[in-house]
C-alpha positions as semicolon CSV with decimal commas, in nm:
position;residue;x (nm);y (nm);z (nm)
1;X;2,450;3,638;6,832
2;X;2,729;3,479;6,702
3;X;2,870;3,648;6,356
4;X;2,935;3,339;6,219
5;X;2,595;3,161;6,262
6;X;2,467;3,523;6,110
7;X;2,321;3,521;5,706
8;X;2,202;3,861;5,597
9;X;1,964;3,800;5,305
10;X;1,837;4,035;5,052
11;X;1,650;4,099;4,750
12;X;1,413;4,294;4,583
13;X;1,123;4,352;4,313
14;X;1,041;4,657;4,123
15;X;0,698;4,820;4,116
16;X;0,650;4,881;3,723
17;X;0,241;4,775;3,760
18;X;0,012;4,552;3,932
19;X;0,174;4,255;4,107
20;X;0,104;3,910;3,903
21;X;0,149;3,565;3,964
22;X;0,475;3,527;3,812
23;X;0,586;3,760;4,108
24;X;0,492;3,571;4,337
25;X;0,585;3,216;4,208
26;X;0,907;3,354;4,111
27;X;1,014;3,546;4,415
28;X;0,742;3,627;4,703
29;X;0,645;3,264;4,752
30;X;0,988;3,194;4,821
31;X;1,060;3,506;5,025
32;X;0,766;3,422;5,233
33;X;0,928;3,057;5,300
34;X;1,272;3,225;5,365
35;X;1,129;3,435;5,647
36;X;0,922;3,157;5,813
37;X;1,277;2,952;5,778
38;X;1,416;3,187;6,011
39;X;1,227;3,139;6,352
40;X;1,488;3,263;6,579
41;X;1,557;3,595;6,404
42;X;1,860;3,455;6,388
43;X;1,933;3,597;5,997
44;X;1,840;3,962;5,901
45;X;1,599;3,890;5,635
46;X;1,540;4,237;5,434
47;X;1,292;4,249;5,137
48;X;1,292;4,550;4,896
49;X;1,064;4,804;4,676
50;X;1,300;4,867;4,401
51;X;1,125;5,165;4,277
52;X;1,457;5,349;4,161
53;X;1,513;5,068;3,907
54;X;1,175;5,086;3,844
55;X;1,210;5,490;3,680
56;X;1,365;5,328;3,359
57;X;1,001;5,206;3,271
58;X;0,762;5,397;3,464
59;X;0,814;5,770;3,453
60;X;0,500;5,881;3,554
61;X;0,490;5,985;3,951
62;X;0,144;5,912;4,051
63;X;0,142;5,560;3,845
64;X;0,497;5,506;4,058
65;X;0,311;5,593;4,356
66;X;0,050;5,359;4,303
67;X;0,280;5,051;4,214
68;X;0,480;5,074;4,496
69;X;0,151;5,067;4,749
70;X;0,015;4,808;4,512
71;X;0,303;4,579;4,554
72;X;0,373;4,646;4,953
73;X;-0,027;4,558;4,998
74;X;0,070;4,229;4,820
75;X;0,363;4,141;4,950
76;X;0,199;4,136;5,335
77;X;-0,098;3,999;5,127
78;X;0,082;3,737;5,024
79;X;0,270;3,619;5,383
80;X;0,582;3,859;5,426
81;X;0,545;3,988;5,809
82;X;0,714;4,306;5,921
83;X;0,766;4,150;6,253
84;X;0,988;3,905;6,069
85;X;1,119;4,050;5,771
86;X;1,222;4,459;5,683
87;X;1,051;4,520;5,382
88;X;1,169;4,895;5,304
89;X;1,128;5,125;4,974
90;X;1,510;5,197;4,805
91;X;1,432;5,545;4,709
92;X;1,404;5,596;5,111
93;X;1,748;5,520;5,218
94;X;1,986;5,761;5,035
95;X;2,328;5,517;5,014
96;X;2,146;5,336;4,723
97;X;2,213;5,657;4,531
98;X;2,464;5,784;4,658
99;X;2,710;5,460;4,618
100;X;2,548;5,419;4,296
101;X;2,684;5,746;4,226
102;X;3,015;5,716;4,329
103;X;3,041;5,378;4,135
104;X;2,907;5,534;3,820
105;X;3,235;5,817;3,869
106;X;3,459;5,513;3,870
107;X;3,355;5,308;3,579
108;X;3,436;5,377;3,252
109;X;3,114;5,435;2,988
110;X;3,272;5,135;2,746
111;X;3,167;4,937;2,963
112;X;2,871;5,003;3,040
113;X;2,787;5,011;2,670
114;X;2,885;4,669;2,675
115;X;2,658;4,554;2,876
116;X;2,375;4,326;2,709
117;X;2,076;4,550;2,874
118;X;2,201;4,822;2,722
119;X;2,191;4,701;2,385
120;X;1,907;4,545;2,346
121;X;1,742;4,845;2,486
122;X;1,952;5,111;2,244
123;X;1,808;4,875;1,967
124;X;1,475;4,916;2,087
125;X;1,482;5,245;2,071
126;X;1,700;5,312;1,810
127;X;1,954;5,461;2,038
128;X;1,717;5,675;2,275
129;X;1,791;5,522;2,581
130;X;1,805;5,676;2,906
131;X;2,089;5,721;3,098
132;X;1,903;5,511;3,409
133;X;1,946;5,228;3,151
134;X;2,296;5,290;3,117
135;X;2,368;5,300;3,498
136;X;2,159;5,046;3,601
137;X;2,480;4,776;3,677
138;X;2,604;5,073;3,897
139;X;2,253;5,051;4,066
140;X;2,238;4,681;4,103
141;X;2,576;4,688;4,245
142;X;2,505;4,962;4,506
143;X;2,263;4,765;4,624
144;X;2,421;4,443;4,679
145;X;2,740;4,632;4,824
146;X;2,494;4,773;5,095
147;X;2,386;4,475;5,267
């Protein structure tokens, strides 16, 4: 395989409750039409269970539990193929964390606070928001910096 015919595409969707249809016209459909687009296995196609994203909403372990088998059942349901596609859970490979970590060490907290996620959820909560909140860029970019 040539490296410069080779696309590596990812993406994810968090488990925060049962899977709806604005999931999948907003992103499974169009996974589901990405992997069928790519016959030859000639791109790595890898879809995700963001479930660490997922612990700034949902804090309870067996509801966690349940959302992330809910949404794997529909998202092979719904056409993704594990012949074709990786579909894999981000809490189970460790570099999501651990880049996220080393990230986090490296940028400064103004900046975070900055950040327009953070402020409309300190205003929700009248400035009781978690620190998953406040890392979550240094999440998000973990996980595009891995693939």
């Amino acid at each position: 395989m040539s490296l410069s015919n080779f696309r590596r595409i990812f993406s994810g969707i968090q488990p925060t409750g049962v899977p709806h249809l604005g999931n999948y016209l907003g992103a499974i459909r169009h996974w589901v039409e990405l992997q069928s687009e790519n016959k030859n296995n000639k791109d790595m196609v890898m879809f995700c269970i963001m479930d660490l994203h997922s612990y700034t909403r949902v804090q309870d372990s067996n509801e966690m539990k349940d959302n992330i088998f809910n949404m794997l059942a529909s998202l092979l349901a719904c056409g993704i193929n594990p012949s074709q596609s990786l579909i894999f859970q981000q809490s189970q490979v460790s570099y999501h964390t651990e880049l996220s970590w080393f990230l986090g060490c490296l940028t400064p907290v103004g900046r975070l606070t900055r950040m327009h996620q953070w402020k409309t959820k300190s205003k929700e909560t009248k400035n009781d928001t978690n620190l998953g909140i406040l890392s979550y860029p240094a999440l998000m970019a973990a996980d595009i910096l891995l693939y």
